[in-house]
C-alpha positions as CSV (number, residue, x, y, z in Angstrom):
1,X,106.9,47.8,144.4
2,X,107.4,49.3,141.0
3,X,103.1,49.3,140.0
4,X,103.1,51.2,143.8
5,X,105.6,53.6,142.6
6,X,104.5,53.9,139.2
7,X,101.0,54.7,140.4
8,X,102.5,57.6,142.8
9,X,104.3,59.3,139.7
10,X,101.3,59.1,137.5
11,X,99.1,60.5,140.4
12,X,101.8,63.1,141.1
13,X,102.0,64.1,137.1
14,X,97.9,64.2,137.1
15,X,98.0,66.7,139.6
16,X,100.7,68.6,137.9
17,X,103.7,68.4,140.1
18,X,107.1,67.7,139.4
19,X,108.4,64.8,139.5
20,X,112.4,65.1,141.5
21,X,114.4,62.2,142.1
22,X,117.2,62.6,144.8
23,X,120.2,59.8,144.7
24,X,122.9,58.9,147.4
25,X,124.4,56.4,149.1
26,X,125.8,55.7,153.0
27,X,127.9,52.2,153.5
28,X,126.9,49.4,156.4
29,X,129.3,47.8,158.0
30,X,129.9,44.2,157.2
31,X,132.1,43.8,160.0
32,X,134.0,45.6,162.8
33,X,137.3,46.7,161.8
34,X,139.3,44.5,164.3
35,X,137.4,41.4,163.2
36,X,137.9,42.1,159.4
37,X,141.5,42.7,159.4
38,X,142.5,39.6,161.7
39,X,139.5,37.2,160.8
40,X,138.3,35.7,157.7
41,X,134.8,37.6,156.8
42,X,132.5,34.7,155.2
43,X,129.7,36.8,154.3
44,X,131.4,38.8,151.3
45,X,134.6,37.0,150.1
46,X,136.3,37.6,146.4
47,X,135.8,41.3,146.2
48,X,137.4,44.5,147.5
49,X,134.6,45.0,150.3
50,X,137.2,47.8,152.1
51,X,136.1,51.3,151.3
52,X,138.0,54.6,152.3
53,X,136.1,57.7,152.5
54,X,138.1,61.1,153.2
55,X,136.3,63.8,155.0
56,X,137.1,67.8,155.2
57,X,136.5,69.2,158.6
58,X,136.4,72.0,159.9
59,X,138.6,72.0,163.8
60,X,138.1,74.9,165.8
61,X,140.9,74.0,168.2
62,X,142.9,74.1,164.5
63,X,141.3,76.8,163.2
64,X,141.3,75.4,159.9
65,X,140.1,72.4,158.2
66,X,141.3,69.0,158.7
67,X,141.0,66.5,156.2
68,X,141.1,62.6,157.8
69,X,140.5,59.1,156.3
70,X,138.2,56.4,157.5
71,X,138.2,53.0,156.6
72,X,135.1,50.1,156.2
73,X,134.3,47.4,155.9
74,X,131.3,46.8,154.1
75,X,129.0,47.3,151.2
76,X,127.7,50.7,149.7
77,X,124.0,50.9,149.7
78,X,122.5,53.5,147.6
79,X,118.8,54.9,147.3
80,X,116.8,56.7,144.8
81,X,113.9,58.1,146.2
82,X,111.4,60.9,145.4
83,X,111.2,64.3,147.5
84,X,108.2,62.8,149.6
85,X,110.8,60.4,150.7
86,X,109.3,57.2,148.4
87,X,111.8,54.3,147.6
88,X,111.9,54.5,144.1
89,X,114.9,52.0,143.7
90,X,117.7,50.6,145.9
91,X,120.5,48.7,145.3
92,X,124.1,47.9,146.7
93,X,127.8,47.6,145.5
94,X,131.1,46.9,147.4
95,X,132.1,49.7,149.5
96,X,134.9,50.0,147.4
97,X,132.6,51.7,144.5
98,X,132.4,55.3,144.3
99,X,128.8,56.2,144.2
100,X,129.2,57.6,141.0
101,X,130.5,54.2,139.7
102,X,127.7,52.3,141.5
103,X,125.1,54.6,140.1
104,X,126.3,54.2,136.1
105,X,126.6,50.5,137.0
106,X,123.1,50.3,137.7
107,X,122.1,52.6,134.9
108,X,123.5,50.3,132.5
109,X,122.0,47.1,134.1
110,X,118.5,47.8,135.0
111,X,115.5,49.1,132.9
112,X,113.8,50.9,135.4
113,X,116.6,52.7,136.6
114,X,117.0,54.2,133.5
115,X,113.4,54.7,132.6
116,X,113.3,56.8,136.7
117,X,116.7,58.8,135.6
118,X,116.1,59.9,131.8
119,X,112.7,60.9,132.4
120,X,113.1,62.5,135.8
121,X,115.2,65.0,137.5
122,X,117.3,63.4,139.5
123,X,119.3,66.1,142.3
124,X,122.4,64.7,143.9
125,X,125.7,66.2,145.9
126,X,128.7,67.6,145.0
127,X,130.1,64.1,144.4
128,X,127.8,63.6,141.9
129,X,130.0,66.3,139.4
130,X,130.5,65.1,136.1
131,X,127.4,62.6,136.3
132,X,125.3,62.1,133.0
133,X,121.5,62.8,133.9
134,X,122.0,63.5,138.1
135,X,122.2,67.5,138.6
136,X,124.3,69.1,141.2
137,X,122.1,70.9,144.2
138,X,123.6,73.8,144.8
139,X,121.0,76.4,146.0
140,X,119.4,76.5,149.4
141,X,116.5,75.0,148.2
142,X,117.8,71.8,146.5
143,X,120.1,70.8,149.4
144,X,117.0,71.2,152.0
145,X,114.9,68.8,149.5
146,X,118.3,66.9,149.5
147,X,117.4,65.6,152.8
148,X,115.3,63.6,152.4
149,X,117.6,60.8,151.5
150,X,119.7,61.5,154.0
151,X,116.4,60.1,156.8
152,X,116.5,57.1,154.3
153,X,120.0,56.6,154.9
154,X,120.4,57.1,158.5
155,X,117.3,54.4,159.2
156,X,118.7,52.1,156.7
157,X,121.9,52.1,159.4
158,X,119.5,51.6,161.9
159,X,117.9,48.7,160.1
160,X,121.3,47.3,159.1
161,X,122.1,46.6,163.0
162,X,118.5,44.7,163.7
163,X,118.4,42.9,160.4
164,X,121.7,40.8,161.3
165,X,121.6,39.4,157.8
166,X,124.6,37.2,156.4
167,X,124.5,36.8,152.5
168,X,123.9,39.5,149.9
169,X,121.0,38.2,148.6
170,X,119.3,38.1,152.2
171,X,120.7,41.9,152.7
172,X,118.7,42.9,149.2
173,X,115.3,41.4,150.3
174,X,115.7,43.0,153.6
175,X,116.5,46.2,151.7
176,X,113.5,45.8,149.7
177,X,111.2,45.1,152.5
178,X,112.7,48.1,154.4
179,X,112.2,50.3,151.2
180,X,108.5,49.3,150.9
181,X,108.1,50.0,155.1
182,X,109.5,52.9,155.1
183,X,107.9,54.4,151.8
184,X,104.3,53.9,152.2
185,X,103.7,53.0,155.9
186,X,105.1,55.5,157.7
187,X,103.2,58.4,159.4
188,X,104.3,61.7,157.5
189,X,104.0,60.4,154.1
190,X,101.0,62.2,152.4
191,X,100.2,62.0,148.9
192,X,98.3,65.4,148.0
């Protein structure tokens, strides 16, 4: 995957185009809820796999926002891609992990992670504030190229559901193969 990738940056640079990285992450489910809080989950056991994300909303029957809590059960997955929508990297933490966490974490740990991030731009959201080398969209025009990831996310979740997988290390090949599918099969990608 990485000689594929690396190939598609050098062509892109050759041509004279910028090179922009977008990050973010969405969490799958491990489990339902009901199940994790009565049953004993097998597939992740030892770490804190519950993750709580707050949301602001906006209720018109309110007329103001409304801030509410969700709770999961499962693990964060996070992606890296390019603006074309190429998988440059992907990896996953509890969903316990704040993306930021998850995205120094994998900074300090992997080579070409930091190799894509300090030599590329790399655009993320507002949760991203305070991040070393990730740059906060906040224009029109970033958050439209922002989207990108956010296809990558929603058919990872769609993935997630057909791939019934059971250990981590079956989740992270599946993740891979998905990332490869997605990022140089697919009908809209064009290179020039």
């Amino acid at each position: 995957m990485q000689k594929r990738v690396l190939a598609i940056i050098f062509v892109k640079l050759v041509l004279g185009k910028r090179v922009k990285l977008i990050v973010d992450g969405t969490i799958l489910e491990v489990a339902k809820l009901s199940r994790a809080r009565t049953q004993k989950i097998k597939r992740f056991s030892g770490k804190a796999f519950w993750g709580k994300k707050r949301r602001k909303l906006h209720s018109h029957h309110f007329k103001q926002e409304v801030e509410f809590e969700e709770l999961y059960y499962g693990v964060l997955v996070m992606v890296l891609c390019d603006e074309d929508g190429v998988v440059m990297d992907i990896w996953f933490h509890p969903a316990s992990y704040h993306e930021v966490k998850s995205f120094r974490i994998r900074k300090n740990r992997s080579r070409w992670f930091k190799f894509l991030v300090e030599n590329f731009e790399v655009i993320g959201d507002k949760g991203y504030r305070g991040c070393e080398h990730v740059k906060v969209c906040e224009s029109k025009e970033e958050k439209a190229i922002r989207q990108v990831v956010e296809g990558v996310n929603s058919q990872i979740k769609v993935f997630n559901h057909i791939s019934r997988w059971r250990k981590g290390i079956t989740l992270l090949s599946y993740l891979y193969a998905y990332a490869i599918g997605y990022s140089f099969f697919r009908k809209s990608y064009v290179l020039g």
